[in-house]
Jmol script that loads the backbone (N, CA, C; Angstrom):
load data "model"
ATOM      1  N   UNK A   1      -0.568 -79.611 -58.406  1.00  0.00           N
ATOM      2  CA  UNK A   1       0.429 -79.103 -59.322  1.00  0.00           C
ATOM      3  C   UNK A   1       1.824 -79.177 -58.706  1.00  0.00           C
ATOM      4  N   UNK A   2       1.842 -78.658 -57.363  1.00  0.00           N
ATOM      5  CA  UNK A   2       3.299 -79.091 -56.693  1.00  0.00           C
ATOM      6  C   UNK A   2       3.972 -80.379 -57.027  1.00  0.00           C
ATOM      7  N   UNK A   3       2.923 -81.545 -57.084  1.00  0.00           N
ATOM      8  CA  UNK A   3       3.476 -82.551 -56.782  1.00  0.00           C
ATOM      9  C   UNK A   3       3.577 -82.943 -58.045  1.00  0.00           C
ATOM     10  N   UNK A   4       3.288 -82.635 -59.004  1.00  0.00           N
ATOM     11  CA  UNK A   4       3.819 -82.969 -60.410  1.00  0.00           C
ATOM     12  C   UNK A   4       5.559 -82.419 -60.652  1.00  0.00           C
ATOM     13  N   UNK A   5       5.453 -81.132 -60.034  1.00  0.00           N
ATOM     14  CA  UNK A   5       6.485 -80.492 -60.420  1.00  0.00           C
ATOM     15  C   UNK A   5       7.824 -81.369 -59.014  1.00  0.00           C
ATOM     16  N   UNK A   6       7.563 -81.395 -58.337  1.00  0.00           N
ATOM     17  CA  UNK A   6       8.494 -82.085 -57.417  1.00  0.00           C
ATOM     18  C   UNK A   6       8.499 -83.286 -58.172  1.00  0.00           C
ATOM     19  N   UNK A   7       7.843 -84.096 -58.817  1.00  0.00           N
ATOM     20  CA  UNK A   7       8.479 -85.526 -59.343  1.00  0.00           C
ATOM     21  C   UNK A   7       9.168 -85.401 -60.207  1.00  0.00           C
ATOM     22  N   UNK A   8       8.840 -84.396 -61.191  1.00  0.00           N
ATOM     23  CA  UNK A   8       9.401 -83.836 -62.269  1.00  0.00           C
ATOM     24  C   UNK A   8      10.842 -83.080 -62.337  1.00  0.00           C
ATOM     25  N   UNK A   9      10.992 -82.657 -61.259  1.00  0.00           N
ATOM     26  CA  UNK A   9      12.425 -81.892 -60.894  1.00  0.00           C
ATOM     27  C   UNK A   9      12.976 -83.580 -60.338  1.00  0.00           C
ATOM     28  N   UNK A  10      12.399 -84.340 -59.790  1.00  0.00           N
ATOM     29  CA  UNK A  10      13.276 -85.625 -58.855  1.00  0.00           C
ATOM     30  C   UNK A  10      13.914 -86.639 -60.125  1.00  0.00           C
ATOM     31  N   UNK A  11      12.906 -86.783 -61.355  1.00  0.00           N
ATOM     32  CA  UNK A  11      12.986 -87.154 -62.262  1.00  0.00           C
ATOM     33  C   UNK A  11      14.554 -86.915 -63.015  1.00  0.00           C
ATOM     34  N   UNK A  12      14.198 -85.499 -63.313  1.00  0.00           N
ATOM     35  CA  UNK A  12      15.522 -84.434 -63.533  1.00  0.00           C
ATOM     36  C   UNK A  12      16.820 -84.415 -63.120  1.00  0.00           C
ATOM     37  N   UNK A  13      16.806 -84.387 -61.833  1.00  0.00           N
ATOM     38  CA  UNK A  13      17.816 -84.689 -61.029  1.00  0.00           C
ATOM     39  C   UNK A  13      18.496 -85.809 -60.993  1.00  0.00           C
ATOM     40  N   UNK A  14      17.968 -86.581 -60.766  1.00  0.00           N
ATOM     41  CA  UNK A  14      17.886 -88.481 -61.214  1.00  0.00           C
ATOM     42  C   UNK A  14      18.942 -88.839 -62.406  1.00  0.00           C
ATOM     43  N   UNK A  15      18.400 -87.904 -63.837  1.00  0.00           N
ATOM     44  CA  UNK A  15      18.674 -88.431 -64.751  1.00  0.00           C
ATOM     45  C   UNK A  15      20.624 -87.404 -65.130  1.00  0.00           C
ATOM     46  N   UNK A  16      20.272 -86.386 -64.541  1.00  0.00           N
ATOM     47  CA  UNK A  16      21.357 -85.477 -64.370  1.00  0.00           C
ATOM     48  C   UNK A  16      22.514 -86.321 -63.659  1.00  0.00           C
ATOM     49  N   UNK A  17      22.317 -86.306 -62.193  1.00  0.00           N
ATOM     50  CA  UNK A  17      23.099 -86.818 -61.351  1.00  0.00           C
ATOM     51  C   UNK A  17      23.413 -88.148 -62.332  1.00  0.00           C
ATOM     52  N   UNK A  18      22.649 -88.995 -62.705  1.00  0.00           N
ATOM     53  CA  UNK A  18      23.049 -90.418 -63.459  1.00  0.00           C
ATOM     54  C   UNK A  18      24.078 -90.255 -64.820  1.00  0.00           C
ATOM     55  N   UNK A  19      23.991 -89.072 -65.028  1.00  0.00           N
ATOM     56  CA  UNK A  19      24.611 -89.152 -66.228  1.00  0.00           C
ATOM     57  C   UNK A  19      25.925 -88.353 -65.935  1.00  0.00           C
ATOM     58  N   UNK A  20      26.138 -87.586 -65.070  1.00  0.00           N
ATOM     59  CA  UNK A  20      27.279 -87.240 -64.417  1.00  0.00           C
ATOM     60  C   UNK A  20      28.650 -88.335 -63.781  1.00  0.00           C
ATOM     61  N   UNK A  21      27.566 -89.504 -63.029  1.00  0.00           N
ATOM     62  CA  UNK A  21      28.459 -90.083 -62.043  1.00  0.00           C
ATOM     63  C   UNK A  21      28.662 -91.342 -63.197  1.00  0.00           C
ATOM     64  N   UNK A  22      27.935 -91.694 -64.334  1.00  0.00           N
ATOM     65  CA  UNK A  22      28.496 -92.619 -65.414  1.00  0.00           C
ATOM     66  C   UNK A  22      29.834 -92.075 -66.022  1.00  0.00           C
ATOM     67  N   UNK A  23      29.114 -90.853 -66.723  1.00  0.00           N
ATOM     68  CA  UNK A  23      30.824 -90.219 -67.266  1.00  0.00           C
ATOM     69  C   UNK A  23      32.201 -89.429 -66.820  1.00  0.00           C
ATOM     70  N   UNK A  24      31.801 -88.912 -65.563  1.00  0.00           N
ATOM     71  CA  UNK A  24      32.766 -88.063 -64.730  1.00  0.00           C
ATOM     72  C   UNK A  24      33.926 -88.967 -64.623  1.00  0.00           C
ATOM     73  N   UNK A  25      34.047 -90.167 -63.876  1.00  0.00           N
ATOM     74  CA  UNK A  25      35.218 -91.369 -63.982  1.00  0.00           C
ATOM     75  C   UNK A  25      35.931 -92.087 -64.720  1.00  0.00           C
ATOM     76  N   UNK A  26      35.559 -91.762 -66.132  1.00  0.00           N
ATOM     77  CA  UNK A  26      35.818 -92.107 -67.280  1.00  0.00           C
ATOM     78  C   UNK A  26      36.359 -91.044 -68.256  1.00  0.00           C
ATOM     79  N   UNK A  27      35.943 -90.023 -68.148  1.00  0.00           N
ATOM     80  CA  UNK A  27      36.121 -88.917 -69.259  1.00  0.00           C
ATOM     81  C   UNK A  27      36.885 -87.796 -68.947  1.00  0.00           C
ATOM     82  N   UNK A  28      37.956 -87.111 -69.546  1.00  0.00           N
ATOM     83  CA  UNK A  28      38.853 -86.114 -68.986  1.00  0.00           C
ATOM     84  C   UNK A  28      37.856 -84.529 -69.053  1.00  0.00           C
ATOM     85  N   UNK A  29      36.974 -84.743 -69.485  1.00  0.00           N
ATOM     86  CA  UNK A  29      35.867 -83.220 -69.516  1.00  0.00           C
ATOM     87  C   UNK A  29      36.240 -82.378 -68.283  1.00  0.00           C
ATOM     88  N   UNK A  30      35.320 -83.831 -67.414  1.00  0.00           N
ATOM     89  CA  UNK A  30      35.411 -83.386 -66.203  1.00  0.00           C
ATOM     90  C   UNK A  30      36.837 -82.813 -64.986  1.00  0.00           C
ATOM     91  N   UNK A  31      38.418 -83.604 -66.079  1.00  0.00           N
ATOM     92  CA  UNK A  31      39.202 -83.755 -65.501  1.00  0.00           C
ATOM     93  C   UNK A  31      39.473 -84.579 -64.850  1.00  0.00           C
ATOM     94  N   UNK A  32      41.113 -84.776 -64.433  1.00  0.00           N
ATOM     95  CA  UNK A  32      41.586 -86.015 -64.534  1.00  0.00           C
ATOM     96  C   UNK A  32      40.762 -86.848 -63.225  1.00  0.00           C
ATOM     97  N   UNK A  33      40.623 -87.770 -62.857  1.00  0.00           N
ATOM     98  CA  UNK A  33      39.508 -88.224 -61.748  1.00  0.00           C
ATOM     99  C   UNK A  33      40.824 -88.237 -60.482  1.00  0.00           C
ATOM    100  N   UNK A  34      41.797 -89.155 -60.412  1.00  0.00           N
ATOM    101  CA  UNK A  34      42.064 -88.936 -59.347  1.00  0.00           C
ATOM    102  C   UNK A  34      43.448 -87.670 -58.982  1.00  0.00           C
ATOM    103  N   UNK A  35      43.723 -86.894 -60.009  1.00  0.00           N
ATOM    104  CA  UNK A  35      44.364 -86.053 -59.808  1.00  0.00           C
ATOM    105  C   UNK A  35      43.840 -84.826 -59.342  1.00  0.00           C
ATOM    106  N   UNK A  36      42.917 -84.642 -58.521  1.00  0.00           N
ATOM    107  CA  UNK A  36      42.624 -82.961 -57.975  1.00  0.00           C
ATOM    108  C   UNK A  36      43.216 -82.580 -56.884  1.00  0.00           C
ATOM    109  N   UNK A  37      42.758 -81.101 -56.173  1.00  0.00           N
ATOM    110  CA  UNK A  37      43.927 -80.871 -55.067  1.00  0.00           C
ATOM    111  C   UNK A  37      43.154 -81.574 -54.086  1.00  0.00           C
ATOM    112  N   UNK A  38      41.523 -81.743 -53.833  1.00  0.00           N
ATOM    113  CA  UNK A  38      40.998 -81.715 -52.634  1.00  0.00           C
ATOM    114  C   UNK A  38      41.410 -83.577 -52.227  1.00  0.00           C
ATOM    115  N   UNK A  39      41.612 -84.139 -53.648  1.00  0.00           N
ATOM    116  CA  UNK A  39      41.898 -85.117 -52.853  1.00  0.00           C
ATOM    117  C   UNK A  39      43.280 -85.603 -52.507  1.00  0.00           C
ATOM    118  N   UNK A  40      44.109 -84.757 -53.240  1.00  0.00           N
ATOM    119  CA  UNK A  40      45.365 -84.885 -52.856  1.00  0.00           C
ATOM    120  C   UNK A  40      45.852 -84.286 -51.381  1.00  0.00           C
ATOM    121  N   UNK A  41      44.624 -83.258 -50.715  1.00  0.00           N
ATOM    122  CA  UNK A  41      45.184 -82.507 -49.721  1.00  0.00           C
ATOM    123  C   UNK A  41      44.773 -83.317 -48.629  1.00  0.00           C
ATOM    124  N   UNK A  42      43.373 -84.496 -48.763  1.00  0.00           N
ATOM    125  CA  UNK A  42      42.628 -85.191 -47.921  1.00  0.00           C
ATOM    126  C   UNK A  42      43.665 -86.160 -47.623  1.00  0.00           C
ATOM    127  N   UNK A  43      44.459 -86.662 -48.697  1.00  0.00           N
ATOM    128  CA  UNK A  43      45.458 -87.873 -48.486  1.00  0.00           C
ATOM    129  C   UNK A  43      46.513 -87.029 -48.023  1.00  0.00           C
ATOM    130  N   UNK A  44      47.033 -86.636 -48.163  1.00  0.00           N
ATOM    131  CA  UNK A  44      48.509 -85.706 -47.551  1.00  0.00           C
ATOM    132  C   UNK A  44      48.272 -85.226 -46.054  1.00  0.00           C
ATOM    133  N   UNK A  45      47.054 -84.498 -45.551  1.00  0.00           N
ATOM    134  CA  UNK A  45      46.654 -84.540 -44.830  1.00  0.00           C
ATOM    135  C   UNK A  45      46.611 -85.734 -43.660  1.00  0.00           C
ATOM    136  N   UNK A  46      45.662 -86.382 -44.201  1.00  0.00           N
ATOM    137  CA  UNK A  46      45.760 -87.734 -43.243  1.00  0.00           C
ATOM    138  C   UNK A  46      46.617 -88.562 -43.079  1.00  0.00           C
ATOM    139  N   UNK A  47      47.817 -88.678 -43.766  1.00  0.00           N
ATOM    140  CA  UNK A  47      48.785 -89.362 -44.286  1.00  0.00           C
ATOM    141  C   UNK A  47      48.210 -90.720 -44.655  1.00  0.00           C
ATOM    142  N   UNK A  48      47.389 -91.087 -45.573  1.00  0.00           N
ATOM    143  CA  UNK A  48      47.230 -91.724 -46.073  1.00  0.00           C
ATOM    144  C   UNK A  48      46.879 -92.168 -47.690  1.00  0.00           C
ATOM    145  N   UNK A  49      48.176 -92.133 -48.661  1.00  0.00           N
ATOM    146  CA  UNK A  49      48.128 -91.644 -49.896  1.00  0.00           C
ATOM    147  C   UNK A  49      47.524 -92.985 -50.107  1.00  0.00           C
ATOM    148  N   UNK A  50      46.961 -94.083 -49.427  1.00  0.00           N
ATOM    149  CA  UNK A  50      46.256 -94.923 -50.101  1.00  0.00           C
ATOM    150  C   UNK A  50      44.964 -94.542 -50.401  1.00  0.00           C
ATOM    151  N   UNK A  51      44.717 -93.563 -49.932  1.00  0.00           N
ATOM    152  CA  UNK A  51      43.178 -93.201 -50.171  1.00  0.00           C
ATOM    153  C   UNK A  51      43.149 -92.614 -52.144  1.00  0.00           C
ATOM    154  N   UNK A  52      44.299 -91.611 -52.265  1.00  0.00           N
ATOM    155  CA  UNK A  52      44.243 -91.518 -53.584  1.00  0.00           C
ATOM    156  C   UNK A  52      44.488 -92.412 -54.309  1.00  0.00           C
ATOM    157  N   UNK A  53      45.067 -93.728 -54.111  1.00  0.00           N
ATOM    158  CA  UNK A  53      45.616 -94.750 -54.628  1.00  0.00           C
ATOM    159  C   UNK A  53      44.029 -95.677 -54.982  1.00  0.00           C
ATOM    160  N   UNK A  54      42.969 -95.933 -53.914  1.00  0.00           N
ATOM    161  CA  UNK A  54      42.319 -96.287 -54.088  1.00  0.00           C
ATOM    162  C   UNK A  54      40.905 -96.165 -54.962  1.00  0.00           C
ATOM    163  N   UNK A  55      40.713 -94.484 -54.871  1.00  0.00           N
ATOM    164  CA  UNK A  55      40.131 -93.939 -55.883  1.00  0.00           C
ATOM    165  C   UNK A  55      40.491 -93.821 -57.147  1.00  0.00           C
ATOM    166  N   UNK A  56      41.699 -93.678 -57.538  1.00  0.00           N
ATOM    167  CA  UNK A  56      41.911 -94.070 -58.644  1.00  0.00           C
ATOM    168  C   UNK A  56      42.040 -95.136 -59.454  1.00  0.00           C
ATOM    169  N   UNK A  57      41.466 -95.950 -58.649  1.00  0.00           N
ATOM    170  CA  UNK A  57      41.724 -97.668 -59.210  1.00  0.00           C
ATOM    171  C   UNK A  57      40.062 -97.679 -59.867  1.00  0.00           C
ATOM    172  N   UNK A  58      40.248 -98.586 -61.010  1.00  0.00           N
ATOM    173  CA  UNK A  58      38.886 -99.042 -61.863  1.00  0.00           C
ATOM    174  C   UNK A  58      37.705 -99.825 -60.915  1.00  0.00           C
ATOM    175  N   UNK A  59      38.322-100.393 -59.925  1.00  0.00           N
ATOM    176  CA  UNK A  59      37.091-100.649 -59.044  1.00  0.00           C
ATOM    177  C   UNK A  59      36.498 -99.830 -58.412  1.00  0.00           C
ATOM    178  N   UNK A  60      37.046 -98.568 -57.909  1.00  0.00           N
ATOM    179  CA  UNK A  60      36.297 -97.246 -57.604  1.00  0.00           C
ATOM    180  C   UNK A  60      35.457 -96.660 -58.739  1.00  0.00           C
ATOM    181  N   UNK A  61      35.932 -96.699 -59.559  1.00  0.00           N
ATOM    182  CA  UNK A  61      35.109 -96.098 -61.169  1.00  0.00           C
ATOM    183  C   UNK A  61      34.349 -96.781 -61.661  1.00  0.00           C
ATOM    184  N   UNK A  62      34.608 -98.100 -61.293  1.00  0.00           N
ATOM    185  CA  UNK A  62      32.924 -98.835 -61.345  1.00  0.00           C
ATOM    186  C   UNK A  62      31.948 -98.643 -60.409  1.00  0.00           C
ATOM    187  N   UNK A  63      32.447 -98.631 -59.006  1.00  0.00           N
ATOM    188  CA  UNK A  63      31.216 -98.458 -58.208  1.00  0.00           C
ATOM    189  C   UNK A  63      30.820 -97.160 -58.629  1.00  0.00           C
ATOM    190  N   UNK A  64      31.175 -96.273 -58.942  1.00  0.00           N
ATOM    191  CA  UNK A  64      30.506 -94.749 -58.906  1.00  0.00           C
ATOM    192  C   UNK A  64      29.460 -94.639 -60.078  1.00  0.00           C
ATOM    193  N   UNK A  65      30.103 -95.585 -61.336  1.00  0.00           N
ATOM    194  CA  UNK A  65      29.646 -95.853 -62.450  1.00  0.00           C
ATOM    195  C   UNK A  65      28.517 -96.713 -62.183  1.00  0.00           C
ATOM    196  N   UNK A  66      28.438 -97.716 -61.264  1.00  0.00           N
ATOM    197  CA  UNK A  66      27.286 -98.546 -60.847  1.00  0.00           C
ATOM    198  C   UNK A  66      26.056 -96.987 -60.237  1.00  0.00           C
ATOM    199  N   UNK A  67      26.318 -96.597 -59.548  1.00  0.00           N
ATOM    200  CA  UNK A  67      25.523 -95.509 -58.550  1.00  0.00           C
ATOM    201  C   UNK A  67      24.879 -94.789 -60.010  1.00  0.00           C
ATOM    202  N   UNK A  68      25.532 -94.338 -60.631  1.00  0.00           N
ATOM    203  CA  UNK A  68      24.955 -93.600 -61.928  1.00  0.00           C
ATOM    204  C   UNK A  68      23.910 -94.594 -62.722  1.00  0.00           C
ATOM    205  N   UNK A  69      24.228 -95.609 -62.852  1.00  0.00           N
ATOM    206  CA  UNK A  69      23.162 -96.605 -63.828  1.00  0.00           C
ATOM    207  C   UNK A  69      21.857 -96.645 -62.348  1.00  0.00           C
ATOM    208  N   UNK A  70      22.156 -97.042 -61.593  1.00  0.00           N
ATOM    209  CA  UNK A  70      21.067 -96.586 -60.112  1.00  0.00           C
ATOM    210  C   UNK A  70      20.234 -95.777 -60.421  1.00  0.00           C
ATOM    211  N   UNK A  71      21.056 -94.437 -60.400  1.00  0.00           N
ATOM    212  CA  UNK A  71      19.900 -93.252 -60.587  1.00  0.00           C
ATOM    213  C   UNK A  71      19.544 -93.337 -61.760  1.00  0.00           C
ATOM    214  N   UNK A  72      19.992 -93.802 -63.192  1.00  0.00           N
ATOM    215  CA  UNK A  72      19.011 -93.686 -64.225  1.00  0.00           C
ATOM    216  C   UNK A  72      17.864 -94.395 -64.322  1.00  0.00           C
ATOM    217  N   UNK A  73      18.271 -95.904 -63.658  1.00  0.00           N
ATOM    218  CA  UNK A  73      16.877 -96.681 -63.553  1.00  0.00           C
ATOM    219  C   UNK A  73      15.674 -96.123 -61.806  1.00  0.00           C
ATOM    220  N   UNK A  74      16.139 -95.232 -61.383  1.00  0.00           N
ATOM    221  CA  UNK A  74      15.810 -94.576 -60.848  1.00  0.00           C
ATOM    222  C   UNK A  74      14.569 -93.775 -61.189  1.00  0.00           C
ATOM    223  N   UNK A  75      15.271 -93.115 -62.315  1.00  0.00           N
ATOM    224  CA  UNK A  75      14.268 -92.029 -62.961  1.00  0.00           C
ATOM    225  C   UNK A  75      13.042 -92.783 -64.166  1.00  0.00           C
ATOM    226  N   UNK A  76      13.917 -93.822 -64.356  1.00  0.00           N
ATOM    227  CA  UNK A  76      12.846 -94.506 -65.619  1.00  0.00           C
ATOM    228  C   UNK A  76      11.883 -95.344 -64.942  1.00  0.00           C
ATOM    229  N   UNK A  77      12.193 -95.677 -63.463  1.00  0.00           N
ATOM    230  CA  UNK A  77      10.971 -96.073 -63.023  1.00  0.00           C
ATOM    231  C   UNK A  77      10.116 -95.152 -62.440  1.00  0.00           C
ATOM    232  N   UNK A  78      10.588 -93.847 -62.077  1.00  0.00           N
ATOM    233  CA  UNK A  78       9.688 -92.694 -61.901  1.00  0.00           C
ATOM    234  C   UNK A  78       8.915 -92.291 -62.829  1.00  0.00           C
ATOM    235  N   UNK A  79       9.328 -92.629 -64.374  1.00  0.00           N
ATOM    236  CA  UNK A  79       8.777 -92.104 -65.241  1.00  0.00           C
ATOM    237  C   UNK A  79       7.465 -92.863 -65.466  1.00  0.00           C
ATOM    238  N   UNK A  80       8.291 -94.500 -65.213  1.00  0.00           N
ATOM    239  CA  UNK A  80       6.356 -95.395 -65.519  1.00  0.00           C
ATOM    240  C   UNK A  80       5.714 -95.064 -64.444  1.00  0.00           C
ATOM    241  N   UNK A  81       6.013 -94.792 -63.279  1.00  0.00           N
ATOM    242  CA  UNK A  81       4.995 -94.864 -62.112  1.00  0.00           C
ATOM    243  C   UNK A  81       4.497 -93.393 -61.705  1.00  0.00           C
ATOM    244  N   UNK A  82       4.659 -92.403 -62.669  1.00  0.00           N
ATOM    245  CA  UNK A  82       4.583 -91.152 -62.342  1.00  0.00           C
ATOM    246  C   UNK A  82       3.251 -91.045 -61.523  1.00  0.00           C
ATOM    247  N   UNK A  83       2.344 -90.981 -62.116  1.00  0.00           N
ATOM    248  CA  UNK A  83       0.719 -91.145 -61.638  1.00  0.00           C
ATOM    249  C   UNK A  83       0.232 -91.288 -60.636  1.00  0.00           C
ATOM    250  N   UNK A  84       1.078 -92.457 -59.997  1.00  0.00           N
ATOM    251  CA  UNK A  84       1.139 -93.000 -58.892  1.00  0.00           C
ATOM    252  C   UNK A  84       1.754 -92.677 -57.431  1.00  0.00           C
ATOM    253  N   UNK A  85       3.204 -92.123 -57.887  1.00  0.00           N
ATOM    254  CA  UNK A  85       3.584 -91.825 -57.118  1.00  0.00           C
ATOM    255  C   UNK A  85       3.154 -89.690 -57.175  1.00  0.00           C
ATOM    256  N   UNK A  86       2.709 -89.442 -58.038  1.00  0.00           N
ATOM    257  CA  UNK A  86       2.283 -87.866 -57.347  1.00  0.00           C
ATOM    258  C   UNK A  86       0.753 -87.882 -56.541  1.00  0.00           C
ATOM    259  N   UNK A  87      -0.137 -89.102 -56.966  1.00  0.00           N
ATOM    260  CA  UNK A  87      -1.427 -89.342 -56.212  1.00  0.00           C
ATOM    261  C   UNK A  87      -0.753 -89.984 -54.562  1.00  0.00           C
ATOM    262  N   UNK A  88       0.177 -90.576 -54.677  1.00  0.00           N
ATOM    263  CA  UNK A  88       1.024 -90.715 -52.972  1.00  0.00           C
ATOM    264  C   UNK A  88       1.182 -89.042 -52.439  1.00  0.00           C
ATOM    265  N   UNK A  89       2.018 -88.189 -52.878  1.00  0.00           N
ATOM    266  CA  UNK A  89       2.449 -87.360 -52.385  1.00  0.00           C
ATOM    267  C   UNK A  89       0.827 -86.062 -52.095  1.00  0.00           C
ATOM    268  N   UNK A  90       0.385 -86.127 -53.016  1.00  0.00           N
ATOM    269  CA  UNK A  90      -0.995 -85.639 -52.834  1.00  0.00           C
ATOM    270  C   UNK A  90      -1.924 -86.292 -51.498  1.00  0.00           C
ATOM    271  N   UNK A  91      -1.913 -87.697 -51.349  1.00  0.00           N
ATOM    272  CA  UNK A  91      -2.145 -88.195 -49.745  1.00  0.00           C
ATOM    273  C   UNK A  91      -1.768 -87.161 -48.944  1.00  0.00           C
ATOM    274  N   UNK A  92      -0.476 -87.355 -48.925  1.00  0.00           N
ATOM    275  CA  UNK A  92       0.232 -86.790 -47.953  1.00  0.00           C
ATOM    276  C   UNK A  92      -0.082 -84.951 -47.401  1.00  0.00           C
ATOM    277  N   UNK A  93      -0.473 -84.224 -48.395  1.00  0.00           N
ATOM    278  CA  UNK A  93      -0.821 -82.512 -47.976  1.00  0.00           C
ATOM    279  C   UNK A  93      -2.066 -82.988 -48.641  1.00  0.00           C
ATOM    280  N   UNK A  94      -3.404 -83.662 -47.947  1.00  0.00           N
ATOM    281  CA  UNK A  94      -4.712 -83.119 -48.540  1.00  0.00           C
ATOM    282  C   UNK A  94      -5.408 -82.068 -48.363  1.00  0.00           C
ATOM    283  N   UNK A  95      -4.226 -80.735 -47.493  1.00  0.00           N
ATOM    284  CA  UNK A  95      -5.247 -79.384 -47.389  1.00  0.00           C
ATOM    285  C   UNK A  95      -5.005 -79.090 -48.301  1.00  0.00           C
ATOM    286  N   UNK A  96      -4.106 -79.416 -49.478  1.00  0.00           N
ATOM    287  CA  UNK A  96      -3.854 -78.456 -51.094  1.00  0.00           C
ATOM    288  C   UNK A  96      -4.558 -79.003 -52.199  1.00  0.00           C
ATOM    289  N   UNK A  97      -5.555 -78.018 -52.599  1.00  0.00           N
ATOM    290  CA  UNK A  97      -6.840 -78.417 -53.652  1.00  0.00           C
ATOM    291  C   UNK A  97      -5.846 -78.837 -54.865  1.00  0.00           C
ATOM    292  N   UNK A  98      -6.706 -79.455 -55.559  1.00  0.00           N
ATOM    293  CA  UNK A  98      -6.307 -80.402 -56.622  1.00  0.00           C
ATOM    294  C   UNK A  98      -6.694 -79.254 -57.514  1.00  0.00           C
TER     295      UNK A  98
END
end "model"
wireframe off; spacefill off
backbone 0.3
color backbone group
């Protein structure tokens, strides 16, 4: 039963995190992407305002946007191979009765 529920939360997570890092770079919900303080204080800090310069560029918002389509096909291959991969994790602790 653990190991249903651990694929099932990884699943979850997967599809969460994927759908976060697709729309967060794109959408003002989340707020503006490269206007926050932490990264304005990281660049001011280091003196290097290319760092905010660089995150805010569309090739940063694709890779992050790439990482998000990742974890969704992530989770959709967890989903066909579920079976499989909780009879792996069950290998792994065979002192816990089925």
């Amino acid at each position: 039963m653990v190991e249903r529920l651990t694929v099932i939360f990884f699943i979850i997570l997967c599809l969460l995190l994927g759908m976060y890092l697709i729309l967060s770079p794109w959408d003002a919900l989340f707020g503006p992407w490269a206007d926050n303080y932490l990264l304005a204080y990281v660049a001011d800090r280091s003196g290097m305002p290319s760092i905010q310069r660089a995150i805010a560029s569309t090739w940063f918002r694709g890779a992050v946007t790439g990482l998000g389509v990742l974890n969704i096909i992530i989770a959709v291959w967890e989903m066909f191979s579920f079976n499989k991969t909780v009879a792996m994790l069950h290998k792994l602790n065979p002192t816990d009765p089925k």
